[in-house]
N, C-alpha and C positions, 0 to 999 in steps of 0.2 A: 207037805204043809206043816208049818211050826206050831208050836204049842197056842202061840198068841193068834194065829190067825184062824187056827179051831176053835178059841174062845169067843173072840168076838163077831157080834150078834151080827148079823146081815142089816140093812139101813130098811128100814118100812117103808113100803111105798108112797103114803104120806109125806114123808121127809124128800123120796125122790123129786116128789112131782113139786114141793115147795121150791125146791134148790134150782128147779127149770123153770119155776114160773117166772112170766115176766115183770116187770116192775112192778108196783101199785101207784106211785105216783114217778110222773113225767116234767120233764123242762121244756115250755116252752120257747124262751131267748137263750143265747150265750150265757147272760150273765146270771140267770137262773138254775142253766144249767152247770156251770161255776159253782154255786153257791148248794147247788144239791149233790155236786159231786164231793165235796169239801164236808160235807153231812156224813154221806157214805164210806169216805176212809176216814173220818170222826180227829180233822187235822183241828186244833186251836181255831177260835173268830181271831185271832191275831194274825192268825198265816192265811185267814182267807180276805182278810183284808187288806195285807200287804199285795198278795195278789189281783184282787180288784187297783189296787193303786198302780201295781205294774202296767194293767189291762188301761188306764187312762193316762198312763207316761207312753205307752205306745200308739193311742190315738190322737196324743198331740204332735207327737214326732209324726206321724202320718199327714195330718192338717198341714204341718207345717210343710211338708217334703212339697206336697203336691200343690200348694199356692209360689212357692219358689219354682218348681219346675212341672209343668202342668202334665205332661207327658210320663212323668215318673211313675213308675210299677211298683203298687204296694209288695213288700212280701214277705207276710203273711196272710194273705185274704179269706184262707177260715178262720173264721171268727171262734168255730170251736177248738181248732189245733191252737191256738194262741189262748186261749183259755188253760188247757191242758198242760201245757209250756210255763205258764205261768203259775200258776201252780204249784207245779213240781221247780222253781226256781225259789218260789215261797215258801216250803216246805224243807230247801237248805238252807234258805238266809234264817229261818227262824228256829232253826236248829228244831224242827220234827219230821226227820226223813222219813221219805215213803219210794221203794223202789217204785219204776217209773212202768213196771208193768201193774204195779198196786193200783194206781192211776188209770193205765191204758184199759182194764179189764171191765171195771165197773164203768169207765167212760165210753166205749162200746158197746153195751147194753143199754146204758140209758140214752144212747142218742136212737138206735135204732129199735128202744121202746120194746124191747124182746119180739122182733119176728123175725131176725135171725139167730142161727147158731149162736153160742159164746163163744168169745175170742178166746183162744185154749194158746196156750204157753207149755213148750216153743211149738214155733208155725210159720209159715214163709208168710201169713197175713199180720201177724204178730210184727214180724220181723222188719215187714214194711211200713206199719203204723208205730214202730217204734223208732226208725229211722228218719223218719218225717215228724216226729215229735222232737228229736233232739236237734233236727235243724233248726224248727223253729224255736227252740231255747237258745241256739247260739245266735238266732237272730235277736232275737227279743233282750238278749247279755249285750250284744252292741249298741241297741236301741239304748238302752239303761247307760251304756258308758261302763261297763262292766262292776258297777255300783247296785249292790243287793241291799242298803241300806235304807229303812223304810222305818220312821216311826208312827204309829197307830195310838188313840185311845185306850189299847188294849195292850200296847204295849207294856214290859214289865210284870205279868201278871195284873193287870187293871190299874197299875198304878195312879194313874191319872185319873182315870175314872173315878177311882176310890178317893183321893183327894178330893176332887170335884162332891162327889158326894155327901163328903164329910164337911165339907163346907155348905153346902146348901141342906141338908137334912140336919144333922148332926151341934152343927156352930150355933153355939148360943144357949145349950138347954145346960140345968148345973146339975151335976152326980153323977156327968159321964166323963169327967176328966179323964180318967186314967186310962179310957178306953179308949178316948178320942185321941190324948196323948200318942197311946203303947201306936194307935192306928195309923196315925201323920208320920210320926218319927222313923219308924218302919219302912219311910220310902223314901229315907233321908240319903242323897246320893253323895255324901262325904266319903270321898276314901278309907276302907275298911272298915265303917259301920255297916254297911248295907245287908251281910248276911247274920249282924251279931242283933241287930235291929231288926231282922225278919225272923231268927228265932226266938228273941221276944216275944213277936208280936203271935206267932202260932204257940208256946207254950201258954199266953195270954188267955187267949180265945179257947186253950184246950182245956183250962183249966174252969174259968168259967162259963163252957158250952156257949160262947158267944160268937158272934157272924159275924162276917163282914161287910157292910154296907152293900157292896157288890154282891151278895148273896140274899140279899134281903129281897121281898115284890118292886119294891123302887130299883132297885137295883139292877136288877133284872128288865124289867121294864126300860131304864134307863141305857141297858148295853143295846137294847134291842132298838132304840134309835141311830145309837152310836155303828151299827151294822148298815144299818139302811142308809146312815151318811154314806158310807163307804159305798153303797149298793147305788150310787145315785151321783157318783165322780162326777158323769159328764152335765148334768142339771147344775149342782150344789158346787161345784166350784171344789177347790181346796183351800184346806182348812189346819191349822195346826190342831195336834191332838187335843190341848187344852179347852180350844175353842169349842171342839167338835164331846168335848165329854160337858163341858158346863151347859151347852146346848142341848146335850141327851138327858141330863139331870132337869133341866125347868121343863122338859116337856113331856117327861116319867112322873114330875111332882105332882101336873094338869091331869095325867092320865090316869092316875092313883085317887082321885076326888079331892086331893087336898089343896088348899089355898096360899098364894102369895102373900106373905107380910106387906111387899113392898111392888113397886108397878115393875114392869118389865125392866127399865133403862134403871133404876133403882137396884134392883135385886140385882143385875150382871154387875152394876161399878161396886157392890158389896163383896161380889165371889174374891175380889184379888185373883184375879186370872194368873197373872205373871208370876203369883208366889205357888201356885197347882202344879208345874213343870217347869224343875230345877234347870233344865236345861237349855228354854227360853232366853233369847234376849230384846225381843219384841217391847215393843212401848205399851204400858196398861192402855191405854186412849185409842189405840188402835186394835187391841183385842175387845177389848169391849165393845166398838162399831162392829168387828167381824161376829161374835158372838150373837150380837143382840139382828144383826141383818138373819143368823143361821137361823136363827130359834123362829123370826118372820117365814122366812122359807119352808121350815119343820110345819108349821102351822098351817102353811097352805099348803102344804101334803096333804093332811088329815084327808 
């Protein structure tokens, strides 16, 4: 026995029984259980929302297969291997990898809620839920057109969001210029300002202990609808990020107690939608009906 494995302490039985207990909270749907798995290896809301978008490009290709030829065999038909798939397809397109037993581990615990064994690495049961995971990624890569490109509200570090924001909270008050400025300019997508303009905007904020709208209760509040869009594909329809973040901001502003200057159809044609995401070529008159129908829909969530 080495010197270090005489030193250290034996684990407490405490700790044992922790590390075997089973869950404290459970998934009841797929897409719940998505969204808790996505918690548990602590991937960005950006990759788990890319992934929800994945999970409703393959239940339109589905809809569509089977009204063209009635007889056709879905395949995928667990709902939770195509979650898991999805996933970890979202977790390379978004550049936060996670090997794919990272995934399979915690994902076999919480489907079967801790009343079996844990899935232990390697194992010939490992080795069969790993090879039935990556089928269904190479299914779900054809489904896609081998196309991982997905943009989110949360894309960019919240960029959009954060725009949206700064426009609806921010526009209009006087003695925030500088901030507001350092804030917009920073997600200016000109050809090689974009990281001289984001270290700006963080020596900015570091210098005068300021936030970022996205970090603020609004803000927060406001991702947290922007989630539940994405949580709700097959309801809500799709939605460009813009849309989907000026929607999560008028309905974080209601949720915060604070009040509209201006009525619904007023306050969307003031946001300038199409000036929030550079990368838009969408008609304003048309995000605006899409905005202002979302935020209707948000509302009869509630």
């Amino acid at each position: 026995m080495s010197a270090v494995e005489q030193t250290q302490p034996a684990p407490a039985a405490s700790e044992i029984a922790l590390k075997d207990a089973p869950p404290r909270v459970y998934a009841g749907t797929p897409t719940a259980f998505l969204c808790l798995l996505s918690e548990v290896v602590r991937v960005p809301t950006h990759t788990l929302c890319v992934a929800l978008m994945y999970i409703d490009d393959y239940r339109v290709f589905v809809a569509a297969e089977c009204v063209a030829e009635p007889a056709w065999t879905e395949p995928i038909p667990d709902t939770y291997s195509l979650a898991i798939a999805a996933l970890s397809l979202a977790c390379k397109a978004t550049e936060s990898p996670r090997r794919l037993r990272e995934l399979l581990t915690p994902a076999y615990h919480l489907f079967h809620r801790g009343t079996v064994p844990r899935l232990t690495f390697p194992s010939h049961l490992y080795d069969a839920l790993r090879t039935g995971a990556v089928h269904c990624e190479l299914v779900l890569l054809r489904v896609l057109g081998f196309s991982l490109t997905a943009r989110t509200a949360f894309s960019s570090g919240g960029a959009v969001l954060e725009r949206a924001l700064v426009r609806g909270i921010a526009h209009g008050f006087h003695g925030i210029g500088d901030l507001e400025e350092v804030t917009l300019n920073s997600f200016c997508d000109a050809e090689g300002t974009v990281l001289v303009r984001a270290k700006k905007e963080r020596e900015f904020m570091a210098e005068w202990g300021a936030a970022r709208l996205i970090d603020t209760t609004v803000g927060r509040a406001a991702e947290m609808w922007a989630a539940r869009y994405y949580r709700s594909l097959d309801t809500l329809g799709r939605h460009e990020p813009c849309v989907v973040a000026v929607a999560a901001v008028y309905m974080a502003i209601t949720d915060e107690g604070y009040e509209h200057a201006l009525n619904l159809s007023e306050w969307v044609k003031t946001m300038d939608i199409a000036k929030i995401d550079p990368h838009l070529h969408d008609s304003e008159e048309d995000l605006v009906v899409a905005t202002t129908d979302l935020i209707v829909k948000f509302t009869d969530m509630r």
